[in-house]
C-alpha positions as CSV (number, residue, x, y, z in Angstrom):
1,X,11.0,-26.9,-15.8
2,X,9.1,-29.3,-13.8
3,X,5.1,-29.1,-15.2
4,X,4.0,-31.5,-12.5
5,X,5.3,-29.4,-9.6
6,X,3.6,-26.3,-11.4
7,X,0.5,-28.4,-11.8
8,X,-0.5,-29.9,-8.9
9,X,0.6,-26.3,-6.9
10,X,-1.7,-24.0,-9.0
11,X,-4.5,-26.6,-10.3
12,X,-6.8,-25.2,-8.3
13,X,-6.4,-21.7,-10.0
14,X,-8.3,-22.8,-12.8
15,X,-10.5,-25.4,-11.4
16,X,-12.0,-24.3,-7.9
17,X,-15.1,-21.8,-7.9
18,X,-14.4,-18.2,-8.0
19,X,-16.0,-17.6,-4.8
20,X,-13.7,-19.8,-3.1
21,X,-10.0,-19.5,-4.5
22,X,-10.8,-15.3,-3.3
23,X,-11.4,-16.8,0.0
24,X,-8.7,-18.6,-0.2
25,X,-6.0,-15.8,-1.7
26,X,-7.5,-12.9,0.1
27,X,-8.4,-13.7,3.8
28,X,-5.0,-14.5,4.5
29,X,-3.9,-10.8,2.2
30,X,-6.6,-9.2,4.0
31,X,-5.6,-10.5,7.6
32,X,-2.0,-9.5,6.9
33,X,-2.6,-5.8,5.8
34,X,-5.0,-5.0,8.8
35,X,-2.5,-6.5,11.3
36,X,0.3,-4.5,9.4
37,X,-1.8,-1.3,9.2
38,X,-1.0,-1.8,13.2
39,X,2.3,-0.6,12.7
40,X,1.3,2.6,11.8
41,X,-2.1,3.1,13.7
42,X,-0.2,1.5,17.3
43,X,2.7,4.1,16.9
44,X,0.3,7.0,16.4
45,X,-2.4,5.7,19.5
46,X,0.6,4.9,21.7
47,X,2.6,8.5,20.7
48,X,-0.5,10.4,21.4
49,X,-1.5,8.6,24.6
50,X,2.0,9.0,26.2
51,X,4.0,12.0,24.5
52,X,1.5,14.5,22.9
53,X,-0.4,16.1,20.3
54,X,2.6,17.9,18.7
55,X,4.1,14.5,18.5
56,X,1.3,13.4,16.6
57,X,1.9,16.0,14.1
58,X,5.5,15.4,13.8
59,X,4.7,11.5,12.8
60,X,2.6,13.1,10.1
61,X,5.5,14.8,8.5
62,X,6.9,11.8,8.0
63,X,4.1,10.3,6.1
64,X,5.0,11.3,2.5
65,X,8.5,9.9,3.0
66,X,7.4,6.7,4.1
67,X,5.6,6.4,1.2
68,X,8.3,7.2,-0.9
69,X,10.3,4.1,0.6
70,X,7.1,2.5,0.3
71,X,6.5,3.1,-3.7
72,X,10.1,1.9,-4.6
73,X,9.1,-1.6,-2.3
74,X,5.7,-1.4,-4.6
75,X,7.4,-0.5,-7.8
76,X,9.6,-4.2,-7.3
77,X,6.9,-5.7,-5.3
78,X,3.4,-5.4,-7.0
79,X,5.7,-5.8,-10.7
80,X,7.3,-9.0,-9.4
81,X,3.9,-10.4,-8.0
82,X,2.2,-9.9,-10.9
83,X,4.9,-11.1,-13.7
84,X,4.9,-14.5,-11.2
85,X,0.7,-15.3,-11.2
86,X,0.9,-15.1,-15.2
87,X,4.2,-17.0,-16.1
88,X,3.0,-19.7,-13.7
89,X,-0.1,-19.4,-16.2
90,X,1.7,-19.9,-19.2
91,X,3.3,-23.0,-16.8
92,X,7.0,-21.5,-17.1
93,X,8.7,-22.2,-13.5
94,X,12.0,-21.7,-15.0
95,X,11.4,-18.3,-15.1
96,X,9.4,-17.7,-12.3
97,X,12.8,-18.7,-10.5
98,X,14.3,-15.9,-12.7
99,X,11.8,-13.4,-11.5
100,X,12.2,-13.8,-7.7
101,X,16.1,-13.3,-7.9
102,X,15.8,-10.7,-10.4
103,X,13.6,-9.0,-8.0
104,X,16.1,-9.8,-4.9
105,X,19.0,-7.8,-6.8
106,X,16.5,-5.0,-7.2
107,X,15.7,-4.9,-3.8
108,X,18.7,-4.9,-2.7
109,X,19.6,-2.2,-5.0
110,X,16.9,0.4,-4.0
111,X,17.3,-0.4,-0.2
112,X,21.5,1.2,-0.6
113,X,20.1,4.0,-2.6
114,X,16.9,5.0,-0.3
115,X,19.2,4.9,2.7
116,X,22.2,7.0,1.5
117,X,19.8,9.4,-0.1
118,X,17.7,9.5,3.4
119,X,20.4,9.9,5.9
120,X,21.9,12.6,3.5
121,X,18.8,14.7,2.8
122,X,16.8,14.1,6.4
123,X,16.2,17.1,7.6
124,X,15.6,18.8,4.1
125,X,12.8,16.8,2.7
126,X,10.9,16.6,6.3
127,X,10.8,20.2,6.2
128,X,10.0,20.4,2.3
129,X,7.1,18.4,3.9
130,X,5.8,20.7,6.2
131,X,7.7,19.7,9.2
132,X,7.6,23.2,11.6
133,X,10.0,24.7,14.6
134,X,7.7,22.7,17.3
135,X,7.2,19.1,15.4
136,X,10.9,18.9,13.2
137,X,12.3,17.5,16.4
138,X,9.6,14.9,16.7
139,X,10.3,14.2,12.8
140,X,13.6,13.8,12.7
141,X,13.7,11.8,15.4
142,X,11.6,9.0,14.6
143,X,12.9,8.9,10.8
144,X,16.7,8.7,12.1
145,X,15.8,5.5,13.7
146,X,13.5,4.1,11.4
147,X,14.8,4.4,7.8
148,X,16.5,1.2,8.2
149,X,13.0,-0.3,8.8
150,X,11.0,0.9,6.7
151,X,13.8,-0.3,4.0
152,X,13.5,-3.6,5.6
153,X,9.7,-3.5,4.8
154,X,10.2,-3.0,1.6
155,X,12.1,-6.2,1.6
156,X,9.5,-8.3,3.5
157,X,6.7,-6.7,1.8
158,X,8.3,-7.5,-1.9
159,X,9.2,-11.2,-0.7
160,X,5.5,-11.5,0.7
161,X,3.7,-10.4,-2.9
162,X,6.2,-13.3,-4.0
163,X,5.2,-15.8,-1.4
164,X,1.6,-15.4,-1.8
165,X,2.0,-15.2,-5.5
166,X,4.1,-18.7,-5.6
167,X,1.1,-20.6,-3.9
168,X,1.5,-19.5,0.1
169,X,-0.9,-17.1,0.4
170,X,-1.3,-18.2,4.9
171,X,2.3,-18.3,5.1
172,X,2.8,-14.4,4.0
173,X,0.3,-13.7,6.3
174,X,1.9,-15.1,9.5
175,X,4.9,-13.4,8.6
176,X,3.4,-10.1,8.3
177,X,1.4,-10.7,11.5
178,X,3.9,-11.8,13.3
179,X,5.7,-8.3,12.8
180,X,3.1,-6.7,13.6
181,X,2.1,-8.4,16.7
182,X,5.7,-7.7,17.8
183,X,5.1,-4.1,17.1
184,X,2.3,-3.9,19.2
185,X,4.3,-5.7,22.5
186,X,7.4,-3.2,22.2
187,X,5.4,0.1,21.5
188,X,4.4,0.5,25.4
189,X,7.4,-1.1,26.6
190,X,9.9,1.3,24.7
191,X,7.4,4.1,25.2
192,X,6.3,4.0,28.2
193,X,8.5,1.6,30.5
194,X,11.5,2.5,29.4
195,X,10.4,6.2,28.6
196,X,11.8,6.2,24.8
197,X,9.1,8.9,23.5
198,X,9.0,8.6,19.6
199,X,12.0,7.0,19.2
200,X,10.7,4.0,21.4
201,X,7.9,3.4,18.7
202,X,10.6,3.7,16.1
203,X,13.0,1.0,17.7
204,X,9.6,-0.7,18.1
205,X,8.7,-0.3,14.4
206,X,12.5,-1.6,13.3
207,X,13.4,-4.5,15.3
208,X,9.8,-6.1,14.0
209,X,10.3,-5.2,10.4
210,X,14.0,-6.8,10.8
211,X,12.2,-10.3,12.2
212,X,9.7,-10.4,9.3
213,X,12.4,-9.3,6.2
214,X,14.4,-12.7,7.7
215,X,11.5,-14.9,7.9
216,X,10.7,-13.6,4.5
217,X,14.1,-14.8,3.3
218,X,14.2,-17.7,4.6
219,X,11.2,-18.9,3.0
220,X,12.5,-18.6,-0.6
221,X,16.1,-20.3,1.4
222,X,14.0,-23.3,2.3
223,X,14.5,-26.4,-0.3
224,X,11.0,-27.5,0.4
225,X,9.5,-23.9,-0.9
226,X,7.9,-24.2,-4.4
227,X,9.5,-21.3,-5.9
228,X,13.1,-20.8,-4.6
229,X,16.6,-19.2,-5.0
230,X,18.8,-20.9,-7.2
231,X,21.8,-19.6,-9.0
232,X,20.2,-18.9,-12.5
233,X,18.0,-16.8,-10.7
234,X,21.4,-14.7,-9.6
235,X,22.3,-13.7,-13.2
236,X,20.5,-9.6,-13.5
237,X,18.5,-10.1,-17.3
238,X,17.5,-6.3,-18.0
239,X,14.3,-7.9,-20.0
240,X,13.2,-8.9,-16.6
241,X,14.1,-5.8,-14.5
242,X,12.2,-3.9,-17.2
243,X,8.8,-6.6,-17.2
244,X,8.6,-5.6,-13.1
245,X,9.1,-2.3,-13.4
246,X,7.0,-1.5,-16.0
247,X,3.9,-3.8,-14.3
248,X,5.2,-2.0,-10.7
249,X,5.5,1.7,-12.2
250,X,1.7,2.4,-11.6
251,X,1.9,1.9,-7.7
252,X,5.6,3.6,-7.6
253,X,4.3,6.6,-9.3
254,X,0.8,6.7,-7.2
255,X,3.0,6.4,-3.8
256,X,5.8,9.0,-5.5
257,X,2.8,11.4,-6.4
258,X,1.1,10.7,-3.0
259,X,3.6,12.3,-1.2
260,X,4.3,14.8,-3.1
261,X,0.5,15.5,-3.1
262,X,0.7,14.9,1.0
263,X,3.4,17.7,1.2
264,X,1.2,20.4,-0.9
265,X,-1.9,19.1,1.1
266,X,0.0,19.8,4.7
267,X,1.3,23.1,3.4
268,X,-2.9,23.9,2.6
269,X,-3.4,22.5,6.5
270,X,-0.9,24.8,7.6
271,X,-2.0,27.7,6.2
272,X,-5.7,27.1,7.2
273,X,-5.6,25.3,10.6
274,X,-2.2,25.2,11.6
275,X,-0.3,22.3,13.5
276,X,-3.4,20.5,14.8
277,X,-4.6,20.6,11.2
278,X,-1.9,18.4,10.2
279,X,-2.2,16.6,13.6
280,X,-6.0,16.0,12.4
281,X,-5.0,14.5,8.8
282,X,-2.5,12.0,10.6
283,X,-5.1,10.4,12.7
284,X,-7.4,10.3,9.9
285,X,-5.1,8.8,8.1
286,X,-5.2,6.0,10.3
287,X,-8.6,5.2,9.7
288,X,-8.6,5.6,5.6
289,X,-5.1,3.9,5.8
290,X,-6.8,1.2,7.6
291,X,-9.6,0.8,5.5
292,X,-7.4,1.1,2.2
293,X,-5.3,-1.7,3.4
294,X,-8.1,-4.0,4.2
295,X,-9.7,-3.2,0.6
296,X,-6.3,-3.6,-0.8
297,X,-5.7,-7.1,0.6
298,X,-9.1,-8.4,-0.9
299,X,-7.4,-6.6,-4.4
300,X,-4.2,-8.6,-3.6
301,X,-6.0,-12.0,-3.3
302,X,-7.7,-11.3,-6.6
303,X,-4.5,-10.9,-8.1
304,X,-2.8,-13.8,-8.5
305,X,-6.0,-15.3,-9.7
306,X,-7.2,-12.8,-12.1
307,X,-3.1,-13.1,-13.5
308,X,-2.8,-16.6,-13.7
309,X,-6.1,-16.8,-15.4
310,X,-5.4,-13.9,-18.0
311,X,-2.0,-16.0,-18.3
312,X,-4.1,-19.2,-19.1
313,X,-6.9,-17.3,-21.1
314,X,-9.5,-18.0,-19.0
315,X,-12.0,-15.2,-20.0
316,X,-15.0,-16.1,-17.9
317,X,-12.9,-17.1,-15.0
318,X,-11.1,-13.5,-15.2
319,X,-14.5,-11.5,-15.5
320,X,-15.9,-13.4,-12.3
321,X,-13.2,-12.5,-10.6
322,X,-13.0,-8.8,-11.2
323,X,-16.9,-8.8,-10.4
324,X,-16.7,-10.0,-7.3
325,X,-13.6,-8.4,-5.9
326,X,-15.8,-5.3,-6.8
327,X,-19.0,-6.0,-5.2
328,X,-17.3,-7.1,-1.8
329,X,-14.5,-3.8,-1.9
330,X,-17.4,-1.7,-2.4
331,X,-19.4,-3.1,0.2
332,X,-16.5,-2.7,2.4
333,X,-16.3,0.6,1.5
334,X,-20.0,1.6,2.6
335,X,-19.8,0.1,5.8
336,X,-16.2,1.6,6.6
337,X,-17.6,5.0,6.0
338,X,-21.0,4.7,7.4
339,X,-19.2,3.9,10.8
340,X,-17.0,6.9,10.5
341,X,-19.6,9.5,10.1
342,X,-22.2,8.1,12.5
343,X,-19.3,8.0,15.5
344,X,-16.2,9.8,14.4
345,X,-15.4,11.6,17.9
346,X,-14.8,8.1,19.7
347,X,-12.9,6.8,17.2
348,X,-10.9,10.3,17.1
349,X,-10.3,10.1,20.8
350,X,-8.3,6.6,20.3
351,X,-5.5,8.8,19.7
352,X,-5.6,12.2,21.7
353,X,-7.6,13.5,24.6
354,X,-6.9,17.1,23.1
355,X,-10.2,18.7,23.1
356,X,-8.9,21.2,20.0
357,X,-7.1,18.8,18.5
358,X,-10.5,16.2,18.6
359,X,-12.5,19.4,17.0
360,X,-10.4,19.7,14.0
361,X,-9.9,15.7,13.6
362,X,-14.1,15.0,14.1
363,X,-14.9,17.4,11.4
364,X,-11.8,16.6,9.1
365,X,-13.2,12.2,9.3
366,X,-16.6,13.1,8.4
367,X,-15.0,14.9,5.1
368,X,-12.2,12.3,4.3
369,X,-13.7,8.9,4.7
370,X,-17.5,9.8,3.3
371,X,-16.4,8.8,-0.1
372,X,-14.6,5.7,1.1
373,X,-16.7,3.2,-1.4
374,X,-16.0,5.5,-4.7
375,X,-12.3,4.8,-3.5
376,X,-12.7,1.0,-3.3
377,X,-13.6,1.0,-6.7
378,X,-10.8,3.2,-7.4
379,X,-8.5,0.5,-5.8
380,X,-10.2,-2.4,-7.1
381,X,-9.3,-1.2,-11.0
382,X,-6.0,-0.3,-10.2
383,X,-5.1,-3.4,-8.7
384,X,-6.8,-5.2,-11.5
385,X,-5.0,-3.8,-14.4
386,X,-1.8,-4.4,-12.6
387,X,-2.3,-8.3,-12.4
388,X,-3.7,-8.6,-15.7
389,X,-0.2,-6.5,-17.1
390,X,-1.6,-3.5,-18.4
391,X,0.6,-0.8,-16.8
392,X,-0.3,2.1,-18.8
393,X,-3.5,2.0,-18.1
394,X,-3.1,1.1,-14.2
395,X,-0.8,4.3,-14.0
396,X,-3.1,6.8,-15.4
397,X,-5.6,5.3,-13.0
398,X,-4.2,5.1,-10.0
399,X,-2.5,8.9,-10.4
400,X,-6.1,10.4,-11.5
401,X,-7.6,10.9,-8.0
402,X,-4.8,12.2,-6.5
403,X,-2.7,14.1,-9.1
404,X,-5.4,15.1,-11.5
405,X,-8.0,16.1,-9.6
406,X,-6.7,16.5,-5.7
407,X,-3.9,18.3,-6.5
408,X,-5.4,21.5,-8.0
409,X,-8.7,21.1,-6.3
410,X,-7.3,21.3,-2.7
411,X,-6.1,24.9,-4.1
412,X,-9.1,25.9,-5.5
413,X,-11.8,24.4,-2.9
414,X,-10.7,26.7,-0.3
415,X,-10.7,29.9,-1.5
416,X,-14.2,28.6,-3.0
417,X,-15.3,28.2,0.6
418,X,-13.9,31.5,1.8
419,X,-15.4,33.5,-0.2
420,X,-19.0,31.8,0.9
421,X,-18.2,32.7,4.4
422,X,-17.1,29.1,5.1
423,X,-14.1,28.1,6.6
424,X,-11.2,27.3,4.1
425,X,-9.7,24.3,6.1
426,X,-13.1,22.6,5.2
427,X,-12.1,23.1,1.4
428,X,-9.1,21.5,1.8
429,X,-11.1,18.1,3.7
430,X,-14.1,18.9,1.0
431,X,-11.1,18.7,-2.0
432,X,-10.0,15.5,-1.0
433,X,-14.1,13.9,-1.3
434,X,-14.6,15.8,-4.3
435,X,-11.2,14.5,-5.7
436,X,-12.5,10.5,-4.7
437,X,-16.1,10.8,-7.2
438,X,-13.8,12.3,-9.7
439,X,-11.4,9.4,-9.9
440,X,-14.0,6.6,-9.5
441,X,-15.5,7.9,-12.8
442,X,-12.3,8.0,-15.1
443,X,-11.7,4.4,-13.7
444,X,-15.2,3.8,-15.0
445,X,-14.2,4.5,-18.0
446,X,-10.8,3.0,-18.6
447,X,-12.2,0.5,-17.6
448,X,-15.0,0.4,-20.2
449,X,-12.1,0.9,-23.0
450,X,-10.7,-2.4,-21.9
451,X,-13.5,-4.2,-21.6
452,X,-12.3,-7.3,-24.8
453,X,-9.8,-8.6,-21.7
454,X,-13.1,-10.0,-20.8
455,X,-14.2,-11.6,-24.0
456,X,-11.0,-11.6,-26.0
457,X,-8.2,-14.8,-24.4
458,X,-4.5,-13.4,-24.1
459,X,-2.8,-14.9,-27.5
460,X,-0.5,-17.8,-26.9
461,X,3.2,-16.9,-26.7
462,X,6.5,-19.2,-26.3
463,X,7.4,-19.4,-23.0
464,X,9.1,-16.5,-21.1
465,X,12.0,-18.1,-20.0
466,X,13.3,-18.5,-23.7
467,X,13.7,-14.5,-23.6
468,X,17.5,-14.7,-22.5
């Protein structure tokens, strides 16, 4: 282990003013989710502009089974991340090495699995989704091209928790923006030079995810990287696949859950507004995915902070930290949905020109993103527990607003509304804000049962990397 490398690359961890180690970690996190919510948010603008509001729809379907490929990326990614801030805490590069080639081979692993079990199972689980006759097409179509990609993000996205994690925190974010600038070039060319449709924003999506999982690699390749493959790292040490997964079980099972929650909620669309309905939640989605993103990158700055510090037992530090990634993800949070409900039909009509399909989506914003700063708290919490390695109570946190309270409520809501002569599909929107209060509080008070982290240091322990 060399202490002086470790030293002079994360001194400033425990030395440098709260205020600006966030700046530091989280402009650069912050910069790289909002250019790589573009991915999404420029196939959706450019498949509305130039194919069609059924199109639209279709992309929505495939939502919850991104975010299944997504949660087993966050389940290696997030548990990796945060195992890494707090063993470079404890000042134990030796196994901080073991960590990011432990979390290679899982990667690697999940990738094979998510792609066998996709191709095989397509046009079943788009379906189960709430994929109809007139958008299944649209569906399938983008997901045959794509799955490779989105298995590639995983990949970049893991390496990139790593990267910033390790001390590069501007370096994950020109990767990530780099991919998503790319994005942005081929979606018009595919879609409407060379008249791809959907599948041109797919390509588009999968040749820029492919660029950034190489950079990624290449970074841990380089000899002149801090942290970096060696091959120790190689050797598969169960005690360590269990230490990420157990830290990266909270955001697997919120993304798991999420589209499982996703497919219920589309079946309520369905049966209350139809395809524009779902049409409607997918361009919302861009705006609360957008906003989610840019609150998560601030959380993902905090991170390695707030886990290197609870490594190091740095009370004071650790409570400053938390404080302020609160204040400024709430504020965040205020402003993001203030703008929504004073102007939601401009920002609806970024992605259609369909005067039924702007109705349903004006009404549906106003709903969904009014609760926005309740969520940011919501997200700040989760994100905190995870870095300071206390999964159990990150998992019940992160499922509460969606699986406790979402899921029964976007059943119950509606035939509330109906039977006060209001329109059902307005439950189902009014569920999800109701649902976003709800989960705030229980954080509240999980929160509040944890407070000693605060007061009480993390006990010293021998060094990780004796645990062979």
């Amino acid at each position: 282990m060399n202490d002086g490398i470790l030293d002079n690359r994360t001194l400033e961890l425990e030395e440098k003013p709260i205020g600006q180690l966030l700046l530091i970690y989280a402009l650069p996190s912050v910069i790289s989710q909002i250019i790589s919510s573009v991915y999404n948010i420029a196939d959706r603008i450019f498949i509305g502009q130039g194919v069609g509001p059924l199109a639209i729809a279709g992309l929505a379907i495939t939502f919850p089974l991104m975010n299944v490929i997504h949660a087993f990326g966050a389940l290696v990614g997030v548990g990796a991340g945060a195992r890494m801030s707090i063993v470079l805490g404890k000042k134990d590069l030796y196994w901080a090495e073991k960590i990011l080639g432990n979390a290679t081979i899982l990667t690697i692993i999940f990738g094979v699995l998510l792609l066998g079990f996709g191709y095989g199972f397509m046009e079943k689980i788009l379906m189960l989704f709430g994929a109809t006759q007139d958008t299944i097409q649209y569906a399938l179509e983008y997901m045959n091209i794509v799955m490779p990609g989105m298995v590639l993000t995983t990949v970049t996205f893991n390496l990139a928790s790593l990267i910033r994690s390790t001390g590069y925190p501007k370096k994950a974010m020109y990767i990530l923006a780099g991919g998503a600038i790319l994005n942005v070039i081929l979606d018009p060319i595919f879609i409407f030079v060379f008249h791809w449709g959907i599948a041109g924003a797919a390509w588009a999506t999968t040749i820029s995810m492919a660029v950034t999982a190489v950079a990624s690699i290449l970074h841990f390749v380089n000899r002149s990287s801090f942290i970096r493959y060696k091959l120790h790292a190689w050797i598969p040490k169960l005690f360590i696949f269990k230490n990420v997964l157990m830290i990266g079980l909270s955001p697997f099972l919120m993304n798991i859950t999420a589209a499982g929650v996703v497919a219920l909620l589309n079946s309520q669309l369905l049966k209350y507004g139809g395809d524009y309905a779902v049409g409607a939640f997918g361009i919302v989605n861009s705006y609360a995915n957008f906003t989610f993103l840019f609150i998560l990158g601030i959380c993902q700055g905090m991170q390695p902070i707030a886990g290197y510090n609870y490594g190091a037992g740095h009370t004071d530090r650790l409570k400053d930290i938390y404080a302020l990634t609160n204040k400024i993800c709430i504020a965040i949070g205020v402003i993001c949905s203030a703008i929504c409900l004073i102007i939601p039909e401009p920002l609806v009509r970024v992605f259609t020109k369909d005067p039924d399909l702007i109705k349903v989506s004006t009404t549906a914003i106003r709903f969904m993103m009014a609760m926005f700063p309740f969520i940011a708290f919501h997200i700040t919490n989760t994100n905190f527990f995870q870095a300071i390695d206390k999964p159990w109570v990150s998992i019940v946190t992160s499922l509460s607003r969606q699986v406790i309270f979402l899921l029964p409520l976007c059943y119950v809501i509606p035939t509330i509304f109906e039977s006060m002569g209001m329109p059902g599909l307005n439950g189902v929107w009014a569920s999800c804000s109701i649902s976003d209060v709800l989960g705030a509080v229980l954080a509240g008070i999980l929160l509040y049962s944890q407070r000693k982290v605060f007061t009480t240091p993390l006990p010293p322990t021998a060094p990780l990397s004796t645990q062979e």
